[in-house]
C-alpha positions in Angstrom: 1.5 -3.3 -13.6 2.3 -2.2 -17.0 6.0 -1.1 -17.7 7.0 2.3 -19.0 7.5 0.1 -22.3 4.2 -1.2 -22.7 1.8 1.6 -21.3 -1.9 1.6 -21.5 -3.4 3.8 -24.1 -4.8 6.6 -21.8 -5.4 10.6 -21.6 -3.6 10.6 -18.6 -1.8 14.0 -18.3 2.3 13.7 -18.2 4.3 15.7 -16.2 7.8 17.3 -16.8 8.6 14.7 -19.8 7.4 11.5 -18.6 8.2 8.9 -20.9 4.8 7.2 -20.4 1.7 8.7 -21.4 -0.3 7.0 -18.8 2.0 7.7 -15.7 3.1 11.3 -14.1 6.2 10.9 -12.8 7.1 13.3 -10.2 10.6 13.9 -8.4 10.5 15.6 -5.4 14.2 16.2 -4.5 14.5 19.4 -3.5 13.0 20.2 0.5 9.2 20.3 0.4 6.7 23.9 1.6 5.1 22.8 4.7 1.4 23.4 5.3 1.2 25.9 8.1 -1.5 26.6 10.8 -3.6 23.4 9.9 -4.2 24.7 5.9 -4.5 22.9 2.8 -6.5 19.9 2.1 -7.5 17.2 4.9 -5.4 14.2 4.9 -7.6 11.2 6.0 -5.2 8.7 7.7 -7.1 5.0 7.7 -5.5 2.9 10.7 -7.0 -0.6 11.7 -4.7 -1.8 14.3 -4.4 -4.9 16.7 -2.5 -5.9 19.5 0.3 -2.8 18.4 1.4 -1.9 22.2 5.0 -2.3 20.8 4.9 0.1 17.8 2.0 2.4 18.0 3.5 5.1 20.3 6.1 5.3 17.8 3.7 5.6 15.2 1.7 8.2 16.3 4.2 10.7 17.5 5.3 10.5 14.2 2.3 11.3 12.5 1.7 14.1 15.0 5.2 15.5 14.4 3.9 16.1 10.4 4.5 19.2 8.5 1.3 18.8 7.2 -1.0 19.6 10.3 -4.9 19.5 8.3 -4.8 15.7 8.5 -7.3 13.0 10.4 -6.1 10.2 12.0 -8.8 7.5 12.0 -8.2 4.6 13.3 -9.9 1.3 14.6 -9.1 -1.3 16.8 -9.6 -4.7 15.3 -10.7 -6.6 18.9 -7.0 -6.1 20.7 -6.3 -8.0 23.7 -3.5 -5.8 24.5 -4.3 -1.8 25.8 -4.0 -0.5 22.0 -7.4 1.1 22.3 -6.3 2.6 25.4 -2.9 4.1 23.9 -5.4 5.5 21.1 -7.8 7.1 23.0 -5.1 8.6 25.8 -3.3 10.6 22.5 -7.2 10.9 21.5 -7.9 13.5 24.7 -4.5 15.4 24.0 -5.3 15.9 20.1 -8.5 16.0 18.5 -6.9 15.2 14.9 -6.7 11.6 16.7 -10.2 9.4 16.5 -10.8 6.0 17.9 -13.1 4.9 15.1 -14.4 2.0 16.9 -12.6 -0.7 19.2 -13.5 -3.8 20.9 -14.7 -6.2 18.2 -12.4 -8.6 16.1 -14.2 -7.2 12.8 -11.0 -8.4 10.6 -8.6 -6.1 8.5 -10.6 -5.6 5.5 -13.6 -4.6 7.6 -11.4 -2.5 9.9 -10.5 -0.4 7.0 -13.8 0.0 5.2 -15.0 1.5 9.1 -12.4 3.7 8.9 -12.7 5.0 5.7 -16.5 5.1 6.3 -16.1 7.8 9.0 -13.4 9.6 6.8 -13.9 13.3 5.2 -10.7 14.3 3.6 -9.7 15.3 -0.1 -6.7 13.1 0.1 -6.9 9.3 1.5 -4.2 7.1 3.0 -2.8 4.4 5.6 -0.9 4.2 7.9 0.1 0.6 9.7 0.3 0.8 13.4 3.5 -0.8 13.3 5.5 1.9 10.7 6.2 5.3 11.3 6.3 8.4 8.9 9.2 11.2 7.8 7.7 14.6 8.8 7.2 15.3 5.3 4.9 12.6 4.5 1.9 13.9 4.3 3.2 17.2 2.3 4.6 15.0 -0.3 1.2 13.0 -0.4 -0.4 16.4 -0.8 1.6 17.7 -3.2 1.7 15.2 -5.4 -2.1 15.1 -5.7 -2.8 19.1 -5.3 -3.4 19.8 -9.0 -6.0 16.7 -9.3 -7.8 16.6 -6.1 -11.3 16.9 -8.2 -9.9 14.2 -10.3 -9.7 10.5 -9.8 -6.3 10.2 -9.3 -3.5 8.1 -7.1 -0.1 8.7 -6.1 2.4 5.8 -5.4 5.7 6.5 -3.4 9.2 4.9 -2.0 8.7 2.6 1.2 11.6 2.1 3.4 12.1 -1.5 4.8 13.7 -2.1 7.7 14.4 -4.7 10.4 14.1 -4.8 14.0 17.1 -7.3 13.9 20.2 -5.6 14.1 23.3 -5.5 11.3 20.2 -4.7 8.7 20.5 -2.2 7.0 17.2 -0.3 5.7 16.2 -0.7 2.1 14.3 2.0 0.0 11.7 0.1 -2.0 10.6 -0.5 -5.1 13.9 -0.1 -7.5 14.0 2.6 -10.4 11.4 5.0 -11.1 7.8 3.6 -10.2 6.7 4.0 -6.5 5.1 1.3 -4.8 1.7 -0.4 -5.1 1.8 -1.5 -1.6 -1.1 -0.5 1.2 1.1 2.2 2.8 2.5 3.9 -0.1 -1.1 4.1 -1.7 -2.7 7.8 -1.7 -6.2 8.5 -3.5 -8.1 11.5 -4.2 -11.7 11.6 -2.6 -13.1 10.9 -6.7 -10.9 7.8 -7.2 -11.3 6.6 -3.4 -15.4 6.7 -3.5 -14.6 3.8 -6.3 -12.1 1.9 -5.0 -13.2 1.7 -1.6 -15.0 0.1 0.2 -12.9 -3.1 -0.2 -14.8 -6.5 -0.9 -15.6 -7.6 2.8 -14.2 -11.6 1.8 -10.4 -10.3 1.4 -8.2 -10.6 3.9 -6.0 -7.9 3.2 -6.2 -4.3 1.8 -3.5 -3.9 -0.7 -3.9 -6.1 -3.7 -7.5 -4.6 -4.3 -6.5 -1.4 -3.3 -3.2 -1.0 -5.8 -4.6 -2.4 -8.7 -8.1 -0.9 -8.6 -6.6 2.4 -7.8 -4.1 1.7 -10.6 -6.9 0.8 -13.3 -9.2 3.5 -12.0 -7.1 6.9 -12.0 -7.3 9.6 -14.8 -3.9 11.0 -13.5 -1.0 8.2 -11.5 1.7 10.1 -9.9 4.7 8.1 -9.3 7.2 10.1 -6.6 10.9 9.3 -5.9 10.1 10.3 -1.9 9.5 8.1 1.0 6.4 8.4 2.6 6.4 5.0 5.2 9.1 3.5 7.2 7.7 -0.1 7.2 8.8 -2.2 9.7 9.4 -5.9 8.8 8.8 -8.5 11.7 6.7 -11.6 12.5 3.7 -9.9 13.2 3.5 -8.5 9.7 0.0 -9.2 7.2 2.3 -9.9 4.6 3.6 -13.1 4.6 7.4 -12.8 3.8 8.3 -13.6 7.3 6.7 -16.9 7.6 7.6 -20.5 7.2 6.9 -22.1 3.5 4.0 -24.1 4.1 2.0 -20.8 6.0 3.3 -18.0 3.9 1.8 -20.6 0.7 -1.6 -20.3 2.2 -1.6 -16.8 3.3 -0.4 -15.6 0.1 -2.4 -17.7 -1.7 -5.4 -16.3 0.2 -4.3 -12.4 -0.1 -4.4 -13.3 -3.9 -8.1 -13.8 -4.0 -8.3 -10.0 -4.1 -7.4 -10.3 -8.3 -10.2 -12.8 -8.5 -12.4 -10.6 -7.1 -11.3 -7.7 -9.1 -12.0 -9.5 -12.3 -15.4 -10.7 -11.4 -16.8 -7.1 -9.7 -19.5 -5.5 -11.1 -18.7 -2.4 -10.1 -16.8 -0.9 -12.1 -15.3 -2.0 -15.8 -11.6 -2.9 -16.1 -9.5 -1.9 -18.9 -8.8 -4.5 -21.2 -4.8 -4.5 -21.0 -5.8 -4.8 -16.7 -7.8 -7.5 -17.1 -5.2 -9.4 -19.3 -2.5 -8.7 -16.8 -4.7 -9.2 -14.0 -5.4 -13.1 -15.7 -1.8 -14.0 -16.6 -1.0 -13.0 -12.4 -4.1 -15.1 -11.1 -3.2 -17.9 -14.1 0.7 -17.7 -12.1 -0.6 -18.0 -8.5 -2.5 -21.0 -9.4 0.8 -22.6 -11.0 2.7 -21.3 -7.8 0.1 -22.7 -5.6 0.6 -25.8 -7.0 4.2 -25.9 -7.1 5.1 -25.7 -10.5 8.3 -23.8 -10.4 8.7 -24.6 -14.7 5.6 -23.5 -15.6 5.5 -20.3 -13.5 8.9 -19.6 -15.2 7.1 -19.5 -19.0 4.2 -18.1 -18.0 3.4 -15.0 -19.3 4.5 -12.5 -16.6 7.7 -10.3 -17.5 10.6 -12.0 -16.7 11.1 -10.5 -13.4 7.7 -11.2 -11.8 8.5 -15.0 -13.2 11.1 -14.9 -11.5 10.1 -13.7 -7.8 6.9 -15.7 -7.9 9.0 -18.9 -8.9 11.2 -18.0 -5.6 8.1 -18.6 -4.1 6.7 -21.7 -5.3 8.7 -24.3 -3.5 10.4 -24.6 0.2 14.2 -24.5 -1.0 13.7 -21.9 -3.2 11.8 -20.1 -0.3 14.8 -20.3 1.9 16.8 -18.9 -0.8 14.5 -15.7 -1.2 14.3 -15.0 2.7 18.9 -15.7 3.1 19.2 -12.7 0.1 15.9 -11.2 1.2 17.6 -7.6 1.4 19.3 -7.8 -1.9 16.6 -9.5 -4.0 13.6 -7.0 -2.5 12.2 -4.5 -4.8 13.3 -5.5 -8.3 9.5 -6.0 -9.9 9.0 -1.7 -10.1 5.8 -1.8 -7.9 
């Protein structure tokens, strides 16, 4: 992603004074108007879950409790061997903003959330992991953020919280400074900017990296908000690999990265050429990382602070290093 000191040339609109052309930086500090009675525009909620018995009461209470009420909750189960499907389809009869999408075939992430978003409707789209819950004022922020552009391609990034089921960890608001994340959660499209982005390249195996960037590189208006919108909970079970030994989370992460690949070869849409260039130099520094060149990540041509946390990632000591410090090293790059 492009820093606030190098921004793309771009008639994106700014908002109260940002000091980026290309980015809208909004603050929402002060408490937010709920949506009463159901108005305002439909909030599409895209959900593949698996095996989430643990988490997805949790998850779903919270996203009934919203202040927001006009939202749909679409989600599909991904072949669970546990009762997920039956948890969905009990709070399913209560509410009717709750929709088992499909369930009972192992379809695979990617294609669990191009189903979802195949039977979605709403002006504004989102996720929701069946493992993290959402502040009541989630989906108002979301909306907010978006209201003036919703016949506009346009995204909206927000804060994450991390936190641990481990006890004596304390929960960390992610990322650091102004930008809000370009992580699958935090990620909130407009119907224009979402009928481009989506559906996701069925070979992926995971949302997020296709989802930021192309959401990133395809938006007439990026809103970046200072409020948290996810409470993501970090544990073995996540898709991202952070939790896993060296030698797995190399692979996996290696894999996830194919999505940037892909991104620069689609013809579906033309990249900017400042997107492509970044979008080279961060394929170019997986390769070196995948190989385990720690020096020549390190001069690559990523800003100093993306050499830096994909180095930590490019051999088994340094690995170790990241996950002991994990809490006070997280959220540094901005996105």
């Amino acid at each position: 992603m492009t820093t606030d000191e190098t921004p793309r040339p771009s008639s994106r609109p700014v908002v109260d004074g940002a000091v980026s052309p290309r980015t809208a930086l909004v603050e929402h500090r002060a408490p937010l108007v709920a949506s009463a009675g159901g108005e305002g525009p439909l909030v599409s909620i895209l959900s593949p879950v698996r095996d989430e018995h643990a988490h997805l009461r949790s998850m779903l209470d919270s996203v009934l409790a919203q202040d927001h009420a006009h939202f749909e909750l679409l989600l599909v189960d991904d072949g669970s061997t546990d009762d997920t499907a039956d948890i969905v389809a009990e709070y399913a009869a209560r509410d009717s903003r709750v929709r088992l999408v499909a369930s009972g075939t192992a379809m695979g992430k990617v294609a669990a959330f191009d189903t979802a978003y195949a039977a979605s409707s709403g002006e504004v789209v989102c996720h929701v992991g069946g493992d993290d819950t959402v502040p009541a004022n989630a989906l108002t922020s979301r909306v907010e953020a978006l209201r003036p552009y919703l016949d506009r391609p346009a995204v909206a990034f927000f804060k994450l919280e991390l936190f641990e089921e481990t006890p004596g960890n304390s929960p960390t608001v992610v990322p650091r400074g102004r930008r809000g994340s370009m992580s699958g959660p935090s990620i909130t499209m407009t119907r224009p900017l979402a009928e481009r982005v989506m559906p996701i390249p069925g070979h992926l195996v995971s949302e997020d990296i296709w989802m930021g960037n192309a959401a990133d590189a395809l938006a007439e208006v990026r809103v970046d908000s200072g409020d948290v919108v996810v409470h993501y909970r970090r544990h073995a079970g996540n898709s991202n690999p952070r939790n896993k030994p060296f030698t797995a989370m190399d692979e996996a992460l290696h894999a996830r990265f194919a999505a940037l690949d892909a991104l620069l070869a689609t013809d579906r849409f033309d990249l900017p050429d400042d997107v492509r260039r970044r979008l080279a130099a961060e394929v170019e520094a997986e390769r070196l990382r995948h190989e385990g060149r720690t020096g020549a990540v390190l001069t690559s041509d990523l800003p100093l602070v993306d050499r830096l946390a994909v180095a930590s990632m490019s051999h088994p000591v340094l690995w170790r290093a990241r996950a002991r410090f994990l809490t006070p090293l997280t959220g540094w790059r901005g996105r």
